[in-house]
FIKOLZA-1660 file (N, C-alpha, C; in steps of 0.1 Angstrom, whole numbers, plus 5000, padded with zeros to 4 digits):
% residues 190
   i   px   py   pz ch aa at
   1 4864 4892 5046  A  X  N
   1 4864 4906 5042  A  X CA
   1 4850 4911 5040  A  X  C
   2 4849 4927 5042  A  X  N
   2 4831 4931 5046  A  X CA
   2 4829 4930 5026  A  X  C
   3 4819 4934 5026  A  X  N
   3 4820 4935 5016  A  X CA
   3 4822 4948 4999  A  X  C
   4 4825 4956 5007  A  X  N
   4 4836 4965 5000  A  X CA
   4 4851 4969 5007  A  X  C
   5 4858 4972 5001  A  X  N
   5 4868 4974 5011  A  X CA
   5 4877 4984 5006  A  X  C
   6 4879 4996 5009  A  X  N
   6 4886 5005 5003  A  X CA
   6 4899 5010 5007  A  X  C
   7 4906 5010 5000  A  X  N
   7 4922 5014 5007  A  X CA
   7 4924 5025 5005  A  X  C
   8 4934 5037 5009  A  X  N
   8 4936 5049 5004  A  X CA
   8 4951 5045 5007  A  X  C
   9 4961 5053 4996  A  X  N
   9 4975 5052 4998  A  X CA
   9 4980 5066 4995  A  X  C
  10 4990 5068 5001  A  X  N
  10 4998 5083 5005  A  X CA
  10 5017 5081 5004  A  X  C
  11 5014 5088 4992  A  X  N
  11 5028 5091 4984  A  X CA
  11 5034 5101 4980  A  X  C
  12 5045 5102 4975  A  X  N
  12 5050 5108 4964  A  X CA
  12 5054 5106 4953  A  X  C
  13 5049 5111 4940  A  X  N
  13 5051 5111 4926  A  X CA
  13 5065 5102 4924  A  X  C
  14 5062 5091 4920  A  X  N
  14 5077 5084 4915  A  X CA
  14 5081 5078 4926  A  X  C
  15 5074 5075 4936  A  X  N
  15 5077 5063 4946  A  X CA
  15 5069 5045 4942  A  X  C
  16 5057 5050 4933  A  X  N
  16 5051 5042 4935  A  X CA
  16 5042 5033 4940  A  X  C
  17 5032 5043 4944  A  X  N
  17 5019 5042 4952  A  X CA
  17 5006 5040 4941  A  X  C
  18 5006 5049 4931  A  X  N
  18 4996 5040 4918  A  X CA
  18 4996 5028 4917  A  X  C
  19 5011 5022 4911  A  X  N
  19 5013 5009 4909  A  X CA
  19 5010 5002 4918  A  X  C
  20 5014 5002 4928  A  X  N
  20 5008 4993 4942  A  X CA
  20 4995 4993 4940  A  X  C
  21 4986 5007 4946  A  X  N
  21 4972 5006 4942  A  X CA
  21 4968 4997 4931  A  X  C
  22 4972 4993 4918  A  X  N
  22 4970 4989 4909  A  X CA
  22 4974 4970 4910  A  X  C
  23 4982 4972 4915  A  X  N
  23 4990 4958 4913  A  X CA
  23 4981 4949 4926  A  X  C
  24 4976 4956 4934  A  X  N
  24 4966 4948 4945  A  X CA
  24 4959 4946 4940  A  X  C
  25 4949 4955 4932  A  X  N
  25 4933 4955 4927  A  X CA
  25 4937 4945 4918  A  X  C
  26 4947 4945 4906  A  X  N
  26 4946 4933 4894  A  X CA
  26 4953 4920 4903  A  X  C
  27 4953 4920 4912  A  X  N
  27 4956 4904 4922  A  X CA
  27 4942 4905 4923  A  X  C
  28 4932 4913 4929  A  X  N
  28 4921 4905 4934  A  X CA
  28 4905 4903 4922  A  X  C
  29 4912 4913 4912  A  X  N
  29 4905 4904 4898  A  X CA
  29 4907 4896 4898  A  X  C
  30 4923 4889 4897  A  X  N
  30 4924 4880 4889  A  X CA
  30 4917 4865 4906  A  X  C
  31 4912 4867 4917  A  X  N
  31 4909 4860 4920  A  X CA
  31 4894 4859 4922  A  X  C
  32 4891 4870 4915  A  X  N
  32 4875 4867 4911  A  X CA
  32 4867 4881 4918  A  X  C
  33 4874 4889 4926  A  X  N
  33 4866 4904 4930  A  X CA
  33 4863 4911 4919  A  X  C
  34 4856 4920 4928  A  X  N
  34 4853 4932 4915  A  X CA
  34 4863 4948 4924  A  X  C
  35 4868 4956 4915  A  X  N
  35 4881 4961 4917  A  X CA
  35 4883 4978 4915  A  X  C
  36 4886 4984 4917  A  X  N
  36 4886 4999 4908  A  X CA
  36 4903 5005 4918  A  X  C
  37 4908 5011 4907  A  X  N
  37 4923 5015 4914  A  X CA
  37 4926 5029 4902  A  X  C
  38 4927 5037 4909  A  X  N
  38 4931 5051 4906  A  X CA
  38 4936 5062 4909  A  X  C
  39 4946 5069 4909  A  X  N
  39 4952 5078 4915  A  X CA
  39 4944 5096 4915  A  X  C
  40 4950 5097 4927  A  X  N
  40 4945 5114 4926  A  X CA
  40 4958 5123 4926  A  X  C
  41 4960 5132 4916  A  X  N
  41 4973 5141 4913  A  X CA
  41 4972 5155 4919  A  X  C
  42 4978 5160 4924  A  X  N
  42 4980 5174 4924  A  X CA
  42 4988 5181 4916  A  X  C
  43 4998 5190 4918  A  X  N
  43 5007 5193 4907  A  X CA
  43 5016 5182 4901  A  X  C
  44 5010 5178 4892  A  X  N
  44 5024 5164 4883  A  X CA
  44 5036 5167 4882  A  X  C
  45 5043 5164 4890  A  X  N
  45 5058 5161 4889  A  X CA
  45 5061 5150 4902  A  X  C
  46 5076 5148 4897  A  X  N
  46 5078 5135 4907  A  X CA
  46 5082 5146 4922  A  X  C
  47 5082 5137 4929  A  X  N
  47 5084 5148 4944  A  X CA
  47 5070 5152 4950  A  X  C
  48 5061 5149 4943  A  X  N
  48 5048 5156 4948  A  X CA
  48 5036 5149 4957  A  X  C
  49 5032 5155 4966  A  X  N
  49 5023 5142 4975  A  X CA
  49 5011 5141 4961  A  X  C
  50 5009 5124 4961  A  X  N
  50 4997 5119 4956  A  X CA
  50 4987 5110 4966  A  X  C
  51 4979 5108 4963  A  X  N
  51 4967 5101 4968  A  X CA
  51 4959 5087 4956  A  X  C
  52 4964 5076 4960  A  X  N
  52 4961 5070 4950  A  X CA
  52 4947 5060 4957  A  X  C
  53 4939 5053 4950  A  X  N
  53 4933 5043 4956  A  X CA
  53 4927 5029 4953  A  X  C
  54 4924 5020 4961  A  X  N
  54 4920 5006 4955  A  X CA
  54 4909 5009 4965  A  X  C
  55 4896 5000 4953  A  X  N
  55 4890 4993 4961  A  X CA
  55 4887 4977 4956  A  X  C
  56 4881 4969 4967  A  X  N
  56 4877 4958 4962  A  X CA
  56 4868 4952 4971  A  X  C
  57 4859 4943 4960  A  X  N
  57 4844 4938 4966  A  X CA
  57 4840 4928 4961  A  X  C
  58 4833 4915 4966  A  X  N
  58 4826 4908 4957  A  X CA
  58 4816 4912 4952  A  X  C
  59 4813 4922 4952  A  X  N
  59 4800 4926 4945  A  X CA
  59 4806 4942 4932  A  X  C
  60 4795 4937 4922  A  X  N
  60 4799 4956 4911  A  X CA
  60 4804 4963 4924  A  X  C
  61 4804 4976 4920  A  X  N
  61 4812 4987 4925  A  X CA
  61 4805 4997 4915  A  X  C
  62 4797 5002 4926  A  X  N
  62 4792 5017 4915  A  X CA
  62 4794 5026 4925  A  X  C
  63 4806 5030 4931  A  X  N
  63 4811 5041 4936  A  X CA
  63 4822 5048 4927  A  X  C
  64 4821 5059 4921  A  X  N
  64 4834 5065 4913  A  X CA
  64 4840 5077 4918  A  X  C
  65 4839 5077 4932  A  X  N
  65 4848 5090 4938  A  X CA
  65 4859 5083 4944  A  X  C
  66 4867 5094 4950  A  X  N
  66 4879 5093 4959  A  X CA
  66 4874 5088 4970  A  X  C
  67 4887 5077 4979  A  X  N
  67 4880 5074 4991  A  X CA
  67 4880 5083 5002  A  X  C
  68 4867 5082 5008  A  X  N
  68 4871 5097 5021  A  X CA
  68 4872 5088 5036  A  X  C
  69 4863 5077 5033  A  X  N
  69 4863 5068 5048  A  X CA
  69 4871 5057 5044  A  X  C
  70 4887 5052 5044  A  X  N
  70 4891 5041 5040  A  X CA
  70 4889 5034 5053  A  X  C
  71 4893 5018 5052  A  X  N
  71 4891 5010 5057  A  X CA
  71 4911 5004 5064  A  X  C
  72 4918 5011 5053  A  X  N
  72 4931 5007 5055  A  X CA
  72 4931 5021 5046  A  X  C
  73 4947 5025 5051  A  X  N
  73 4957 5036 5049  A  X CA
  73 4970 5028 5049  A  X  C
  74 4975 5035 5038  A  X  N
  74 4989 5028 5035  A  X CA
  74 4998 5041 5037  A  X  C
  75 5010 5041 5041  A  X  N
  75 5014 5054 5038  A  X CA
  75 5030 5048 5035  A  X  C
  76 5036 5053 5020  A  X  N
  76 5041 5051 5014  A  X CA
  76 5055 5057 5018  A  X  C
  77 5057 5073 5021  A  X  N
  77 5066 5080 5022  A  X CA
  77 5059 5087 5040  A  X  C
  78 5068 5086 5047  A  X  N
  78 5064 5087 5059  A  X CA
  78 5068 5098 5061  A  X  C
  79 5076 5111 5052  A  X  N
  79 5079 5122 5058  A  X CA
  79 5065 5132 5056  A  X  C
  80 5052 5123 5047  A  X  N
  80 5039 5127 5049  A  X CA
  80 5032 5125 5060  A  X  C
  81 5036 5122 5069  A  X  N
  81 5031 5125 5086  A  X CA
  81 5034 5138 5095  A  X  C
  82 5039 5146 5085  A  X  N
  82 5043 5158 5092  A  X CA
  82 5033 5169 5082  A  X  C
  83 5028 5164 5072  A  X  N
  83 5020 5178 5062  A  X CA
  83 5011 5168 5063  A  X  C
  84 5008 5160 5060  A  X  N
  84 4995 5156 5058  A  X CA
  84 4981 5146 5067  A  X  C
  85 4973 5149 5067  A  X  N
  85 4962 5141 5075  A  X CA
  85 4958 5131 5070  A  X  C
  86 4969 5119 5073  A  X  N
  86 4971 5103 5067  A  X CA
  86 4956 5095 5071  A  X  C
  87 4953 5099 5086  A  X  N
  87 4945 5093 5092  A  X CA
  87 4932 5100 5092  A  X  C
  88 4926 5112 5076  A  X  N
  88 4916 5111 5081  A  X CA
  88 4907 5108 5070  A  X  C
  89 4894 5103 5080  A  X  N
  89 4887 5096 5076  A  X CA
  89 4885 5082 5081  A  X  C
  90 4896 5077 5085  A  X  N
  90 4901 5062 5088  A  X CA
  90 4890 5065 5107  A  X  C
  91 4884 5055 5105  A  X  N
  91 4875 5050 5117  A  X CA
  91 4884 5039 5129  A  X  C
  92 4875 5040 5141  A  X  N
  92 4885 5034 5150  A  X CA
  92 4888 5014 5148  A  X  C
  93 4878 5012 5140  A  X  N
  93 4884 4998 5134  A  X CA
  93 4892 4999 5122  A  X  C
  94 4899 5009 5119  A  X  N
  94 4909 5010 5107  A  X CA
  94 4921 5004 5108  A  X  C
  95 4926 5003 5098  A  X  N
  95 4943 5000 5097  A  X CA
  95 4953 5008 5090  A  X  C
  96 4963 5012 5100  A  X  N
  96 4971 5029 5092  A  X CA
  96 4984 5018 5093  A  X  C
  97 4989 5016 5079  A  X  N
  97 5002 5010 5078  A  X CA
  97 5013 5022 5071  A  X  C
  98 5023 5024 5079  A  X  N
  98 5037 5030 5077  A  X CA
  98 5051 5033 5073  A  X  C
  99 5053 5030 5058  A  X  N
  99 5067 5027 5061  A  X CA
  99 5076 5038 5067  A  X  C
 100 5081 5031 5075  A  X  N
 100 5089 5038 5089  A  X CA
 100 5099 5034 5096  A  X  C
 101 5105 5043 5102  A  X  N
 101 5115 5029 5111  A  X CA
 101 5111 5035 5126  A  X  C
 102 5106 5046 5124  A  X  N
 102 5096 5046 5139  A  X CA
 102 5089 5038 5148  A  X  C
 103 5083 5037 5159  A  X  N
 103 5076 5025 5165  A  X CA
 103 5062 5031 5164  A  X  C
 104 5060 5019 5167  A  X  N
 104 5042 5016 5165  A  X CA
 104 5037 5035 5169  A  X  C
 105 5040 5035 5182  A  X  N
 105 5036 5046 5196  A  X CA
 105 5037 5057 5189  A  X  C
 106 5051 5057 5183  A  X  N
 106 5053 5075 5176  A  X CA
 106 5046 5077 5163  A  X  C
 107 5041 5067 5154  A  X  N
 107 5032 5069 5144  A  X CA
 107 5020 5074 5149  A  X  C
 108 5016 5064 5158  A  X  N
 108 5001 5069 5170  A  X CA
 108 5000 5084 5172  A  X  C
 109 5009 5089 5179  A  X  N
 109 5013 5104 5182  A  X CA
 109 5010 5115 5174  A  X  C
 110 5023 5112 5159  A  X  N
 110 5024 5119 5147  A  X CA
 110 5010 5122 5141  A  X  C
 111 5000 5109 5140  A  X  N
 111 4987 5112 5134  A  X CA
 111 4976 5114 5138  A  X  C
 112 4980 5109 5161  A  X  N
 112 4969 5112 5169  A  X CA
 112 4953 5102 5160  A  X  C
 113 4964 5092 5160  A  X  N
 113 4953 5080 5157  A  X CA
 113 4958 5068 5165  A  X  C
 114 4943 5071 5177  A  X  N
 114 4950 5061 5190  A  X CA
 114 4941 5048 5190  A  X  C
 115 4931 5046 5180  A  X  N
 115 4919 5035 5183  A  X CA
 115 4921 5020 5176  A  X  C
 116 4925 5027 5162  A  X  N
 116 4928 5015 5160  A  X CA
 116 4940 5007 5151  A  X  C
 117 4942 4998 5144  A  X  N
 117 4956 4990 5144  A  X CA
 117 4966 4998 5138  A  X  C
 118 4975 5000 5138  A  X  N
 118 4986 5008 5134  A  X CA
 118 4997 4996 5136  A  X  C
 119 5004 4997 5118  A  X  N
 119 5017 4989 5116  A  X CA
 119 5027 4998 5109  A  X  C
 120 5038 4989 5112  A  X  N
 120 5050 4998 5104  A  X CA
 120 5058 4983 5100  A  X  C
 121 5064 4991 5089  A  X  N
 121 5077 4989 5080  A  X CA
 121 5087 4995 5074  A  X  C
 122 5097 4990 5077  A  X  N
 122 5107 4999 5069  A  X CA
 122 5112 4992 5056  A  X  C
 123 5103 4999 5046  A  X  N
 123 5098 4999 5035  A  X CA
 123 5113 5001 5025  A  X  C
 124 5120 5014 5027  A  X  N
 124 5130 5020 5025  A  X CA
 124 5140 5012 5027  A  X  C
 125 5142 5007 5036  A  X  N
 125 5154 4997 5033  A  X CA
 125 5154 4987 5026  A  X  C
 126 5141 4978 5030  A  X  N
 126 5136 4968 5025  A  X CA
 126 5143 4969 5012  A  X  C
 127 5138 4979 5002  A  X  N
 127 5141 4981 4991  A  X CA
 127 5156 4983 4989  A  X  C
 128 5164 4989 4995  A  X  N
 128 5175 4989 4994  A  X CA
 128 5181 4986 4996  A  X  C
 129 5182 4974 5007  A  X  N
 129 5188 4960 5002  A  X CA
 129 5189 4951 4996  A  X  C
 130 5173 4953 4989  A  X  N
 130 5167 4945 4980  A  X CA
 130 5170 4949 4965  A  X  C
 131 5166 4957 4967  A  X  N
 131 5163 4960 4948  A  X CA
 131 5173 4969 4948  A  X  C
 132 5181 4974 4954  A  X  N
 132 5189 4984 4954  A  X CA
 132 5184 5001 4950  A  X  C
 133 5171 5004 4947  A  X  N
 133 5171 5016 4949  A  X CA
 133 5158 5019 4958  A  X  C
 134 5159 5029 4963  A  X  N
 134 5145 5036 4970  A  X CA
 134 5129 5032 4965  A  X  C
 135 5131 5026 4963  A  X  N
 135 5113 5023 4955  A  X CA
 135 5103 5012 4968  A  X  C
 136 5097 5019 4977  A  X  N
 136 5090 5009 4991  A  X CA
 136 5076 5010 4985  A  X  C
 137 5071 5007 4974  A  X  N
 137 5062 5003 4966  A  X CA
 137 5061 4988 4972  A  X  C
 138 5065 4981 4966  A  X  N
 138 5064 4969 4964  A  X CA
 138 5062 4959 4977  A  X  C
 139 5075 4967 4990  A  X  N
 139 5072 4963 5000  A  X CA
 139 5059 4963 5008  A  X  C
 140 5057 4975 5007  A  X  N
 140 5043 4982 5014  A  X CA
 140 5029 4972 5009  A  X  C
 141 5028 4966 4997  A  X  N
 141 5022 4954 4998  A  X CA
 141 5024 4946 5007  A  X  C
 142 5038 4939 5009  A  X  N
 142 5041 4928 5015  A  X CA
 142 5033 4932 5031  A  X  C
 143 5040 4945 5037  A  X  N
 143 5030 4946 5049  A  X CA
 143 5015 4947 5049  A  X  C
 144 5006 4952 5039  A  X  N
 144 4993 4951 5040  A  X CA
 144 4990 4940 5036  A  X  C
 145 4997 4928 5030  A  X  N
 145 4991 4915 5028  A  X CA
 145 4995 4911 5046  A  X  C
 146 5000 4912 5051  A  X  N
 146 5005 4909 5065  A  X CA
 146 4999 4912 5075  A  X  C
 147 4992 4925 5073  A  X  N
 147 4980 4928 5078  A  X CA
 147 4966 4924 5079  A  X  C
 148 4964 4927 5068  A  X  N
 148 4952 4922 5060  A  X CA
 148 4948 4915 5050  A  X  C
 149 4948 4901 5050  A  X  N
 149 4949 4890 5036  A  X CA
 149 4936 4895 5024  A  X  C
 150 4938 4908 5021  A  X  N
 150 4933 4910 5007  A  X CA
 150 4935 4902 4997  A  X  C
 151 4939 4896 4995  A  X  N
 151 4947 4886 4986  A  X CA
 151 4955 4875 4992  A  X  C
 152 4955 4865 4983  A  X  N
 152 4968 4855 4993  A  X CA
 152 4977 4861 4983  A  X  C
 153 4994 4858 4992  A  X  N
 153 5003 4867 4985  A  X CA
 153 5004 4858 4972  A  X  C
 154 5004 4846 4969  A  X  N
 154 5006 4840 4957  A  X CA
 154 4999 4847 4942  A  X  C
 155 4984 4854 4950  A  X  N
 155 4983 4861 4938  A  X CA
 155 4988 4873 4938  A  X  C
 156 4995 4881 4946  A  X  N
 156 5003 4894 4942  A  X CA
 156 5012 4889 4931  A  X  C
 157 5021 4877 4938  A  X  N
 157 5038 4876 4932  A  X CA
 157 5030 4875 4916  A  X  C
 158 5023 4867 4913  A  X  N
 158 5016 4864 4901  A  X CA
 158 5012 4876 4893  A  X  C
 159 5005 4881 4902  A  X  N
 159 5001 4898 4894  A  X CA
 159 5018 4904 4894  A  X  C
 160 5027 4908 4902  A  X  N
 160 5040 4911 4901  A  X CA
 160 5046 4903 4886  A  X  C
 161 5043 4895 4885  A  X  N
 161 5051 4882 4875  A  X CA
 161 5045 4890 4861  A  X  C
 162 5032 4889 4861  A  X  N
 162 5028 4893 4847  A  X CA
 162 5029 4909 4845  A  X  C
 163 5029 4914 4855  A  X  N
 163 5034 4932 4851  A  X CA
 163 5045 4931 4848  A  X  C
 164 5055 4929 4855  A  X  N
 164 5071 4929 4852  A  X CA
 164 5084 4924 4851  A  X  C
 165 5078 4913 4844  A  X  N
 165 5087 4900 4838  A  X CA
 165 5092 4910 4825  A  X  C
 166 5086 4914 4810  A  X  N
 166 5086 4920 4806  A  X CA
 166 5093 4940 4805  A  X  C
 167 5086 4941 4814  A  X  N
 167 5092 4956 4815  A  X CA
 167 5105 4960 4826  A  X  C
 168 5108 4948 4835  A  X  N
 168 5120 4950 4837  A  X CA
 168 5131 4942 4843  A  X  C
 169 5125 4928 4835  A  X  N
 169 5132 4914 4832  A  X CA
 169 5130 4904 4848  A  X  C
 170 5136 4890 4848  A  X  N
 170 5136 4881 4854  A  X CA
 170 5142 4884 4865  A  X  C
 171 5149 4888 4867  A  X  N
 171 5160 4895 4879  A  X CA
 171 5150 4902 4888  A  X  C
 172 5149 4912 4884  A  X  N
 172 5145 4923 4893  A  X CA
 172 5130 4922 4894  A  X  C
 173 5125 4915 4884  A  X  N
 173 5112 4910 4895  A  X CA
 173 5111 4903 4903  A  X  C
 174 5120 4894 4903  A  X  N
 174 5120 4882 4913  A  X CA
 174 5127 4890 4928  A  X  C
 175 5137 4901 4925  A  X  N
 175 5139 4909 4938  A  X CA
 175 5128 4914 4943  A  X  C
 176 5116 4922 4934  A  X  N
 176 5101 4928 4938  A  X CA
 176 5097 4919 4946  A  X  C
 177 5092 4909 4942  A  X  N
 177 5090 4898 4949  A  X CA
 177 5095 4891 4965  A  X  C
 178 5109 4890 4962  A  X  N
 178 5118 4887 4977  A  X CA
 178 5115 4902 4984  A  X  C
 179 5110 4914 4982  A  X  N
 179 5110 4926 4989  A  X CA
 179 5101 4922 4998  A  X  C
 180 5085 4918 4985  A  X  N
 180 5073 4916 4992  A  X CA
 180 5074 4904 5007  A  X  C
 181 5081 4894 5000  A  X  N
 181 5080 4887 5011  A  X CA
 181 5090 4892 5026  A  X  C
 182 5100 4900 5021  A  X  N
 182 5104 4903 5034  A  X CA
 182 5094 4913 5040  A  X  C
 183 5090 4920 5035  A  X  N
 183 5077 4933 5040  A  X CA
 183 5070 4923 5052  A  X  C
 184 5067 4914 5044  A  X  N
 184 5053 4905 5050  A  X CA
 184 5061 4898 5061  A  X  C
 185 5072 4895 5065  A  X  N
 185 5081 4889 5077  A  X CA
 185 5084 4900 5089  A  X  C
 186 5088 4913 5079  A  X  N
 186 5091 4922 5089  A  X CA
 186 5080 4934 5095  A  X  C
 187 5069 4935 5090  A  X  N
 187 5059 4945 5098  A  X CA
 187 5055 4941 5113  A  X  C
 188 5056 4954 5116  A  X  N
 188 5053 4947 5128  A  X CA
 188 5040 4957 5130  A  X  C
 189 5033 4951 5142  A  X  N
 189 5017 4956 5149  A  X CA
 189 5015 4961 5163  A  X  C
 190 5007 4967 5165  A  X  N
 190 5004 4974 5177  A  X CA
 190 4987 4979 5178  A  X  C
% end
């Protein structure tokens, strides 16, 4: 890994794109990086596009803005490929990951980002066979650890384990969990 590395993620309010952002950066504390993860809001309500972000680096971090050049793009809710400019900023050695059930080619198209790696997942189902409701939070990890080993996934499930063993018991984290790892089985690359 270079040595900063910034992600940008692209959501909607109440999907759970903070948390992700969050739940990566406190995995790669806890394996000894240095970390910053914060959301950008527009009008607060759920339904609303947000912009959240992680970064992480072995070295401090004395950057405190939004990211404008990421290095990876997550995109959370994919009906934001039709309003929003997912891909910009993102350079021709980038990585734009999608949950989608679109192919590689028609993400390409949609964002007219032809240079570099572009993945998809279907995030949405994932979840919904999984955990039973709409929440592709959790997966959308599983595909950027699949992409890109920011972490080994043992320290996600671990960070997953101590966020929400507590807040929403033994069950259904251990489904967060089986999401992640199906994410990480099912993305695919182009």
């Amino acid at each position: 890994m270079k040595d900063l590395l910034e992600i940008r993620w692209h959501g909607r309010g109440g999907q759970g794109a903070k948390t992700a952002a969050q739940l990566l950066a406190e995995s790669a504390l806890d394996t000894g990086k240095f970390i910053q993860a914060f959301p950008e809001y527009g009008p607060e309500r759920a339904g609303a596009p947000i912009r959240a972000y992680t970064r992480v680096s072995d070295r401090e971090i004395n950057i405190h803005s939004p990211v404008t050049n990421p290095d990876i793009v997550v995109v959370v809710d994919p009906t934001l490929l039709e309003t929003v400019d997912v891909a910009d900023g993102l350079d021709e050695s980038g990585i734009l990951i999608v949950n989608t059930t679109e192919t590689v080619d028609s993400v390409r198209r949609k964002t007219k980002y032809k240079k570099g790696k572009v993945a998809t997942c279907d995030a949405t189902k994932i979840s919904l066979e999984t955990l039973g409701i709409p929440m592709p939070n959790t997966p959308m990890l599983g595909a950027l650890l699949k992409i890109k080993a920011v972490v080994p996934i043992e320290a996600l499930e671990k960070e997953v384990q101590k966020k929400f063993l507590k807040k929403i018991g033994e069950e259904k984290t251990q489904l967060n969990i089986k999401a992640i790892k199906r994410a990480f089985k099912e993305t695919k690359t182009g």
